[in-house]
C-alpha positions in Angstrom: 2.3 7.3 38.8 3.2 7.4 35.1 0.4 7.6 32.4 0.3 5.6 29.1 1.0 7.9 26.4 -2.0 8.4 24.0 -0.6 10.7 20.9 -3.9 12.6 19.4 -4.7 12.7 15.7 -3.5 16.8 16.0 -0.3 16.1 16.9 1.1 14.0 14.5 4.0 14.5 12.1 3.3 13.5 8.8 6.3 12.3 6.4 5.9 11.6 2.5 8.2 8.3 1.4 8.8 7.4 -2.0 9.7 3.9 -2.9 10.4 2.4 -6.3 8.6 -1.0 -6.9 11.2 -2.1 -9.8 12.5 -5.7 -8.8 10.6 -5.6 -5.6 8.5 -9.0 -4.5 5.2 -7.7 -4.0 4.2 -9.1 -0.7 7.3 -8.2 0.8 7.1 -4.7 -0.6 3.2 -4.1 0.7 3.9 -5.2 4.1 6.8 -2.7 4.3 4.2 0.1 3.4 1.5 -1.1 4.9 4.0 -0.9 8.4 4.7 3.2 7.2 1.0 3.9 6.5 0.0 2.6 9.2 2.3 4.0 11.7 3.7 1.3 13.4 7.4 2.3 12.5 7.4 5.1 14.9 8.0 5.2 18.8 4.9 7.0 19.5 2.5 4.5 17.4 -1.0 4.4 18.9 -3.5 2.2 17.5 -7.0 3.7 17.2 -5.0 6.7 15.6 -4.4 7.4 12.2 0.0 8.0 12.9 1.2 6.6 9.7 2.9 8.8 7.3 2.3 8.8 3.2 3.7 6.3 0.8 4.0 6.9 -3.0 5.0 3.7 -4.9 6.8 4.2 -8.7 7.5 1.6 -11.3 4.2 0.0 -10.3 4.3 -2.1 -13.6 7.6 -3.6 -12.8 7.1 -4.9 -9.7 7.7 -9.1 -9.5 5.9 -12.2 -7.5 7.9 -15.6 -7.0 7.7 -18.9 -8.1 4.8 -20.0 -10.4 2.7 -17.4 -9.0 2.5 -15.1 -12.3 0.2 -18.0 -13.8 -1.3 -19.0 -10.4 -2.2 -16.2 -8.6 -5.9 -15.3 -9.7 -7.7 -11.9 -8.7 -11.4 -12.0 -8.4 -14.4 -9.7 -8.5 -18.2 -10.6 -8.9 -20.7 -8.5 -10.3 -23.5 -9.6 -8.1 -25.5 -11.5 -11.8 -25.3 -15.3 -12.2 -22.5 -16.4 -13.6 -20.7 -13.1 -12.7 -17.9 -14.0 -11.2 -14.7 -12.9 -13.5 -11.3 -14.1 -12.8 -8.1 -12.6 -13.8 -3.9 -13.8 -13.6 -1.1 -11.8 -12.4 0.5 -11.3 -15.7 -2.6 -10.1 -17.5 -3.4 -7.6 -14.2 0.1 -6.7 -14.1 -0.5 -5.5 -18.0 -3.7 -3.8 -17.4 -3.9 -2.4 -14.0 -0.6 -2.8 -12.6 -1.5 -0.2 -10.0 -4.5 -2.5 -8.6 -1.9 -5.1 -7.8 -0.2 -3.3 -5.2 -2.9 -1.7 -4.0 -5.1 -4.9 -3.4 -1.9 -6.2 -1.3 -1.4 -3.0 0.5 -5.4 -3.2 1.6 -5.0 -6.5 2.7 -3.0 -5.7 5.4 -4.5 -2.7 7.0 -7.2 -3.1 9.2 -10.5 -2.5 8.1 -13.1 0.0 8.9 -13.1 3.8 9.4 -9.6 3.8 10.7 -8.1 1.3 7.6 -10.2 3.5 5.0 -8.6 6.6 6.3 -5.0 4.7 6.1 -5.4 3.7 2.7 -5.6 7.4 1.2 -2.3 7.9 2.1 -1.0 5.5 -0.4 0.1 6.7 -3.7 0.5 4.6 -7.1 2.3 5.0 -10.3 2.7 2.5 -13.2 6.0 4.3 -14.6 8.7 6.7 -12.9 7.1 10.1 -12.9 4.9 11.1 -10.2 2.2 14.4 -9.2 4.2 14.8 -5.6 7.1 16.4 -6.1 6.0 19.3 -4.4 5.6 17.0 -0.9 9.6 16.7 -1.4 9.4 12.8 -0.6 12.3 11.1 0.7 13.4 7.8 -0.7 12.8 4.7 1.4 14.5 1.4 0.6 12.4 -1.7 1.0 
């Protein structure tokens, strides 16, 4: 009788990806990394195991929506006071914090919990070209 194979967090392979954001649409471009980090590109995937492998993201800053959604799309956060609730576009986000943007889509894609948590630590964010991995000798993935 064959078993289901179960792959245990000890014996996974770790890879380090690099993937440059410039021109990219962002939803397209988190769901591609959210698919590495997660670990579902790879034969032995297993679900309630961390598999995925790490992602760092370059050229954060230049990294594009569609349509009228530069003006549209509004991020949120409340501060828990009346009246708290603060609201800010794409483009001014993009300007600020353009590494929030991709990370906000990237987390909205993993599961959450222990297991998502521990996912999202793998992901890696730069604003411009240079990065603090070079060491991890990441290969470049094309999205």
């Amino acid at each position: 009788m064959k078993k289901t194979f179960m792959l245990r967090k000890e014996d996974v392979n770790r890879k380090w990806y690099i993937v440059d954001a410039k021109g990219k649409t962002l939803g397209r471009l988190a769901s591609k990394i959210a698919t590495i980090l997660r670990g579902k590109h790879k034969p032995e995937w297993t679900p309630h195991v961390d598999c995925g492998d790490y992602v760092i993201v370059i050229n954060a800053k230049d990294v594009v929506v569609t349509g009228k959604k530069a003006e549209q799309k509004i991020y949120q956060r409340y501060s828990g006071y009346p009246d708290g609730l603060k609201e800010t576009k794409f483009k001014d986000m993009i300007k600020r914090n353009p590494n929030y943007v991709i990370r906000h889509a990237v987390w909205g894609m993993l599961p959450k919990g222990r297991l998502g948590r521990r996912i999202f630590k793998k992901l890696k964010v730069f604003a411009g070209p240079e990065h603090d991995h070079i060491a991890q000798k990441p290969e470049p993935l094309e999205v």
